[in-house]
N, C-alpha and C positions, 0 to 999 in steps of 0.2 A: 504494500500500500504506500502512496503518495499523500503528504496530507498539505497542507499549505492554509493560511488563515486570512479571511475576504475581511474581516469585524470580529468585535468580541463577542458576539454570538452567531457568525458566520463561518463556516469550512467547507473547503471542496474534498473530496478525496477521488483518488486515481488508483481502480485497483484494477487486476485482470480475473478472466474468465476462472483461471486456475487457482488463486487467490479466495473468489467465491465459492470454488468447490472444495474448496480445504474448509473453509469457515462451513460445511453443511448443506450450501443454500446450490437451488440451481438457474441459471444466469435468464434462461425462458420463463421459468414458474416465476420470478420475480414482479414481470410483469401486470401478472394476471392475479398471485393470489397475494392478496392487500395486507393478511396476516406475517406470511413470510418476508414481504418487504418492509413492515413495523419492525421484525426480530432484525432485518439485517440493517439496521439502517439503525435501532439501538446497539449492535455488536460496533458498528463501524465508531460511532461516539463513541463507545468505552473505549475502546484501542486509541481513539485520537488524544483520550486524555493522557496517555502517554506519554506525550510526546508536545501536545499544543494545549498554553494555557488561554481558556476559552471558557463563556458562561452558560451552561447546560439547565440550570435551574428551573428554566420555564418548560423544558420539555420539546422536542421538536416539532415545529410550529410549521415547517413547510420542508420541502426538499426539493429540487429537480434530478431525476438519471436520465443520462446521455452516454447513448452507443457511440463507443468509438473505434477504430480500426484496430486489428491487432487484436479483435476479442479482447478489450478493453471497457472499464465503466465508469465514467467522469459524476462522480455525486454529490453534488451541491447540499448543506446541510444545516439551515437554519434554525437556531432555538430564539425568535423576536418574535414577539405579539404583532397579528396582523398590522393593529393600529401603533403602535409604535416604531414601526418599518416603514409605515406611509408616512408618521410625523419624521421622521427621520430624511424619508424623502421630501419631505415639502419643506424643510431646513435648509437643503441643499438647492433646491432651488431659489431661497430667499436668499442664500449666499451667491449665489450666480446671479441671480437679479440685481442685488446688491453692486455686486463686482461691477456688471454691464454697464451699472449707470453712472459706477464710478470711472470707469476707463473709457466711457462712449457719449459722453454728454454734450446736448441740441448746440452747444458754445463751438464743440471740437466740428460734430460736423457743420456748422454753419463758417467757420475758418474752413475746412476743406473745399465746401461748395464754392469758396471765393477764389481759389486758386486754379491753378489753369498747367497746363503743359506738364515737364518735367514733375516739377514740384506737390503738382494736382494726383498725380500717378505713384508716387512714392507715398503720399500722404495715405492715399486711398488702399496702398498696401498694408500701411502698419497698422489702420483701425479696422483692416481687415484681418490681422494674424492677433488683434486683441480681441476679438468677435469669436476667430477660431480658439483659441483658448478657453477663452472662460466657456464656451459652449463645448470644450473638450472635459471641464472641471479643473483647467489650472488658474484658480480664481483669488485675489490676494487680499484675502477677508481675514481678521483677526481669526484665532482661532480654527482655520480652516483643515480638515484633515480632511486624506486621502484613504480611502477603504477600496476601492480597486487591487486588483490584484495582480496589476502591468507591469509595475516598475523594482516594488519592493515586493521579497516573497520572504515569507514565514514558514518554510515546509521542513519538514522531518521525513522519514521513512522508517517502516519497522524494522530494517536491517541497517541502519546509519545514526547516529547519536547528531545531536546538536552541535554544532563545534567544526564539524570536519568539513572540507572545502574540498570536493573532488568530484565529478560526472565523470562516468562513465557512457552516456549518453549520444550515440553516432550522429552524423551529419546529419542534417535534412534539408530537401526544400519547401518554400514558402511562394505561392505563387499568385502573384494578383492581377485581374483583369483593371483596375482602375487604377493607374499612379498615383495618384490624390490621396486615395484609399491607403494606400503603402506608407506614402509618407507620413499622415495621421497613425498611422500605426505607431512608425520609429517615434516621430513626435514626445509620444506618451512614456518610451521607454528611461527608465532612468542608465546614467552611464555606466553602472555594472551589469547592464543588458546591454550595452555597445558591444558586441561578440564580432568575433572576424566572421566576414560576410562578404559575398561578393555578389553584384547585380549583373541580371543579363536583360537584353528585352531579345524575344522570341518572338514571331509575329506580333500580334497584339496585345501580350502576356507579359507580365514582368517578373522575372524569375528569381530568387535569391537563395543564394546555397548559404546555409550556417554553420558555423564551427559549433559547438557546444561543449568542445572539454574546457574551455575556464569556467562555466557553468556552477556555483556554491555546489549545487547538488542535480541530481536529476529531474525532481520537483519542480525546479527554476526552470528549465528546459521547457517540462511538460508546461507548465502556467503560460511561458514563452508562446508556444504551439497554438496554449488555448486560444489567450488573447490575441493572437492573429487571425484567428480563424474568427474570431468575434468582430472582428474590422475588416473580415470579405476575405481572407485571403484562403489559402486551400493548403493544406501543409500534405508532407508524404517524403516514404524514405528515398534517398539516393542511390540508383541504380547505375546507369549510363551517363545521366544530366549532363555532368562539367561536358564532358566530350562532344555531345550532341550540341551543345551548346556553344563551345568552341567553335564547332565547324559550321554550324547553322543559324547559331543566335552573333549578338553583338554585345559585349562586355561594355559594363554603364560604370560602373564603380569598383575594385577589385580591392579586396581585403576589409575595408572599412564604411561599406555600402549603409550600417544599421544611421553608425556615428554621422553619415554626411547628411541621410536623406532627415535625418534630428532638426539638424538644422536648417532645412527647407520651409519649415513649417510657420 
């Protein structure tokens, strides 16, 4: 198991097929009988307390499971009170509201409406990448924290202790049909997710192969993978790609593709 922490009463966990079959349960019946996914989904929180401190108190309050490749099982695991998830969310929007009207205010654009040329087109960039921000959540409100699980990870595993710095974790590709989409992705990453990375474009495809051994742990990788795939992109292992890509595609960025497109944003 993979565990990694969204909130203090939020956790994902990343287990496989074989994983579930060891714990009793069987990865089909899951689906269907409500009872055995109650047992497995309280086995999964005791094992997390293990490892991730986090508040269990209220009881699991929602969950989502998500098929993943690999016979793999991505399990989202919240213990929040409906109603205190949605004040939680209507917080965050007052913070970004907040933010908006602090960094985009009728003065700023009525100065830009009066410029012209050069000047007019630069202007119109930067209260366009303060727009992309705070509607990203990087919003510069007193008090502001981040509960996303993009940048910074909190994971453990049942065979890895807290502390140790190693993946194991092989290559993969990342591949997006929207460049825009790509770069919000990097955007978000904080720079111990800067991983060696190299871009290609492929016909209308934009391709990124990733390093993952400086990775803390495997955990980071997986969260990596998720959170891309949550911003459009399609991840999968490394077969033929570099090569195929070599001779077919066009090299964008080589080595430091995460770190460059960071800063496009």
């Amino acid at each position: 198991m993979f565990f990694w922490k969204i909130d203090d009463e939020t956790i994902r966990c990343l287990i496989h097929k074989q994983e579930i079959d060891n714990m009793g349960f069987d990865l089909q019946a899951l689906s269907t009988d409500s009872k055995q996914m109650e047992e497995f989904l309280n086995a999964i929180v005791k094992s997390s307390q293990n490892y991730i401190d986090w508040h269990t108190e209220n009881g699991i309050q929602n969950y989502i499971a998500r098929s993943l490749p690999a016979d793999q099982l991505l399990v989202t695991i919240s213990c929040t009170f409906p109603d205190v998830a949605i004040d939680r969310d209507l917080d965050q929007i007052k913070k970004m509201t907040s933010a908006l009207n602090q960094k985009i205010t009728d003065e700023r654009l009525a100065e830009v409406y009066a410029l012209s040329g050069e000047e007019k087109e630069k202007a119109f960039e930067e209260i366009s990448r303060d727009l992309q921000e705070v509607c990203m959540g990087k919003v510069d409100v007193d008090e502001q924290e981040t509960t996303t699980g993009s940048g910074d990870y909190a994971a453990v595993t049942d065979k890895q202790e807290e502390g140790q710095h190693k993946s194991d974790f092989p290559p993969r590709k990342v591949v997006f049909g929207d460049f825009s989409r790509l770069v919000q992705f990097c955007s978000l990453l904080g720079e111990k997710a800067h991983l060696y990375s190299t871009l290609y474009k492929a016909g209308e495809e934009y391709v990124m192969l990733v390093d993952f051994s400086q990775c803390e742990s495997d955990a980071q990788a997986v969260a990596f993978m998720i959170t891309a795939e949550e911003y459009g992109g399609k991840t999968g292992e490394l077969r033929y790609e570099e090569a195929y890509l070599e001779e077919h595609g066009s090299r964008m960025i080589d080595g430091n593709a995460i770190e460059v497109l960071s800063e496009m944003s």
